[in-house]
C-alpha positions as CSV (number, residue, x, y, z in Angstrom):
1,X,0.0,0.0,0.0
2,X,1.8,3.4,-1.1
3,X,-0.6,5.4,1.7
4,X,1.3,7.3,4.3
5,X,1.3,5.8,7.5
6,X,0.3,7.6,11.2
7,X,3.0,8.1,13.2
8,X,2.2,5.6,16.6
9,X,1.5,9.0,19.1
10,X,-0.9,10.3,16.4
11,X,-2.4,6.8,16.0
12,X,-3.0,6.4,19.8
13,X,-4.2,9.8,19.8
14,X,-6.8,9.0,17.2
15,X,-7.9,6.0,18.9
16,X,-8.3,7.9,22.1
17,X,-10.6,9.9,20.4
18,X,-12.3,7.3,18.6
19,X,-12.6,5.8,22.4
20,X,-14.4,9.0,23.7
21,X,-16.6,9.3,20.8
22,X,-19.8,8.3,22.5
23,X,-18.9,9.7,25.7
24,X,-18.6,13.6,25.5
25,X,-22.0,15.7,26.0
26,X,-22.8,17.8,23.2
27,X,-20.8,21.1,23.6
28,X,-22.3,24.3,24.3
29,X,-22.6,27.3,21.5
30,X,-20.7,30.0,21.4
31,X,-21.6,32.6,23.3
32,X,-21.2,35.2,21.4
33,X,-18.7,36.3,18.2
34,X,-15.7,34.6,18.7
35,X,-12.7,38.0,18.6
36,X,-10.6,38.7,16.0
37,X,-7.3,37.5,16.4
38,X,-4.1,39.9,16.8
39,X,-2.5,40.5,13.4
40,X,0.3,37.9,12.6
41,X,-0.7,35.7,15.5
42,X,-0.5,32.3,15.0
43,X,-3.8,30.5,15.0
44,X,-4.9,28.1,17.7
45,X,-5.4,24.8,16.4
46,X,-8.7,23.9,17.0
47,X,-9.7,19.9,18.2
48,X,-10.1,17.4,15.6
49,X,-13.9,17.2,15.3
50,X,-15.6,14.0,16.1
51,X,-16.0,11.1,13.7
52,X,-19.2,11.7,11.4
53,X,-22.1,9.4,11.8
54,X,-21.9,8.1,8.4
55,X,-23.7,4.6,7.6
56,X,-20.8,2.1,6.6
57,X,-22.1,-0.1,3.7
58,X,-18.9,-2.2,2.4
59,X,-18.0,-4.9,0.1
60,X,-13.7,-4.6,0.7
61,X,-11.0,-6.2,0.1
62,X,-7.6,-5.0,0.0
63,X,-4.2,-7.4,-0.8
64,X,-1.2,-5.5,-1.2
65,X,2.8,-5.5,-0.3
66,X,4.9,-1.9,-0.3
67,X,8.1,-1.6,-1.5
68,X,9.2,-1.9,2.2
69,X,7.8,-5.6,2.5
70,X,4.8,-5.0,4.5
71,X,1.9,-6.8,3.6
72,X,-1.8,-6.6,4.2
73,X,-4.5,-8.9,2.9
74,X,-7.7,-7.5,4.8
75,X,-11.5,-8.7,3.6
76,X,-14.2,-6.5,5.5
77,X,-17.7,-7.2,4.5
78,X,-20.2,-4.6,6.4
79,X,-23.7,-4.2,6.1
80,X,-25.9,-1.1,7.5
81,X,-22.9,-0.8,10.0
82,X,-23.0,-4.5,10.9
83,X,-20.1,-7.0,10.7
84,X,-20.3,-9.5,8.6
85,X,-17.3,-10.9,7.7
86,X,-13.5,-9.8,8.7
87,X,-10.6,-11.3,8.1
88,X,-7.2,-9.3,8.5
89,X,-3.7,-9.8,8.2
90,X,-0.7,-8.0,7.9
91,X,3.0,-9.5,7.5
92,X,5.8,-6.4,8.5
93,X,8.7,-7.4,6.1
94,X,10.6,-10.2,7.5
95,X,9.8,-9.2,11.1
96,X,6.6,-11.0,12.1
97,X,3.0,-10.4,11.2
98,X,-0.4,-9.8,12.7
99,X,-3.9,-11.4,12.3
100,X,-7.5,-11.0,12.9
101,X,-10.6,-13.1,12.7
102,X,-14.0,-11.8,13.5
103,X,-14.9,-15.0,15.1
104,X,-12.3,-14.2,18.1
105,X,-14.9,-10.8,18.2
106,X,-18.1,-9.5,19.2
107,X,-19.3,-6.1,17.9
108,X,-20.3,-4.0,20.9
109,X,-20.8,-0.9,19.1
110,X,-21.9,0.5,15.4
111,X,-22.3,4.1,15.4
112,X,-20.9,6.5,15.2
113,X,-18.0,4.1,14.5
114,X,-18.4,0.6,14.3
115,X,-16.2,-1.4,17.5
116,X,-15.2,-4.9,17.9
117,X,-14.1,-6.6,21.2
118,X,-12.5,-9.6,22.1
119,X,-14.3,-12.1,23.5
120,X,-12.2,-13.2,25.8
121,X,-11.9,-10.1,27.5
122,X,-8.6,-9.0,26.6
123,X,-9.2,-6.0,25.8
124,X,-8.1,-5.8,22.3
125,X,-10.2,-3.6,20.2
126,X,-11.0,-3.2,16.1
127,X,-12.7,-0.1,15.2
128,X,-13.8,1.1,11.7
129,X,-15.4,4.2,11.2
130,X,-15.5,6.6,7.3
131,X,-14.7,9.9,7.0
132,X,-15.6,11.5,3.3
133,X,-12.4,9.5,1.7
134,X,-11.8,6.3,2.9
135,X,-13.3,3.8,5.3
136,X,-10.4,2.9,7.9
137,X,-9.9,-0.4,10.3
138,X,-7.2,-0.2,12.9
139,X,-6.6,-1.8,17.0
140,X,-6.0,-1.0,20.2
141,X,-4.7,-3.1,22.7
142,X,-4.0,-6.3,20.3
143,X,-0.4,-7.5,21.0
144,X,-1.1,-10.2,21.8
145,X,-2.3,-11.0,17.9
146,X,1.2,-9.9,16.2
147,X,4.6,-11.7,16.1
148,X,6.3,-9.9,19.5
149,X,8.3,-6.7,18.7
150,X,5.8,-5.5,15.6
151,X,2.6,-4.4,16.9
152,X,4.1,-0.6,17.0
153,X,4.2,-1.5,12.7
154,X,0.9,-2.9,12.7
155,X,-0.9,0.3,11.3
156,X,-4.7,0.0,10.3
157,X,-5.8,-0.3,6.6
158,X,-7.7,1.6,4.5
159,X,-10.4,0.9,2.1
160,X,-12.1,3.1,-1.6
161,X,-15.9,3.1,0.3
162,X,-16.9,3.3,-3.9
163,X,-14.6,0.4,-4.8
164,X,-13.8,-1.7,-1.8
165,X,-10.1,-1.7,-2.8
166,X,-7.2,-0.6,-0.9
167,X,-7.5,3.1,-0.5
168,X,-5.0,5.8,-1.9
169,X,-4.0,8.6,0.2
């Protein structure tokens, strides 16, 4: 896959906030116009707004090995936001690989991202949600499915919502 890869803070950091999603109350309005900032001040970066409830309809599979030997054969069937079939794996080079199997999971959650737990309470997580270009599966908390020393190279895939295929950046 030729897309650019999360660095692992900005991964965790996006799964953090995938994590919260359902948890935050609605925020408040403005009160008010927000001022005018100072002229040649910097501008404050704002928070990354939350994942869109978007209904996930998919039909993917993406098989595909980068020029630095990582590998990713990922089949994700989804229907109406509902798991239907999953099958993941990822091979980092010559390091080790990583696999998932959505009979080791049971979905506890489908909007406004879909999320998969383990059922045997380990705590390992997959989560797929869309945003307006891609529909994206990653982990959290799944060591214990990858070769030891390459979960931190594990990175999620990426699927074309039109096509199903892997997604471009």
């Amino acid at each position: 896959m030729n897309a650019q890869r999360l660095s692992r803070p900005a991964l965790l950091a996006l799964l953090a906030v995938l994590g919260a999603c359902g948890m935050l109350p609605p925020a408040a309005p403005p009160s008010g116009p927000a001022p005018a900032p100072a002229p040649g001040a910097r501008p404050v970066p704002s928070r990354p707004a939350p994942i869109a409830d978007r209904p996930i309809n998919l039909d993917g599979y993406c098989n595909e090995t980068e020029d630095d030997g990582f590998h990713e054969n990922a089949r994700l069937v989804v229907r109406a936001n509902q798991v239907q079939a999953m099958t993941w794996q990822m091979t980092i080079g010559k390091r080790g690989s990583c696999s998932f199997d959505l009979g080791s999971f049971r979905q506890t959650q489908s909007r406004p991202h879909i999320e998969l737990v383990e059922r045997d309470g380990s705590g390992c997580k997959v989560m797929i949600w869309q945003d307006p270009r891609r529909i994206t599966m990653g982990h959290a908390g799944c060591e214990k499915h990858c070769t030891p020393g390459v979960y931190d190279k594990a990175w999620p895939v990426m699927f074309e919502p039109a096509t199903g295929r892997c997604a471009r950046p």
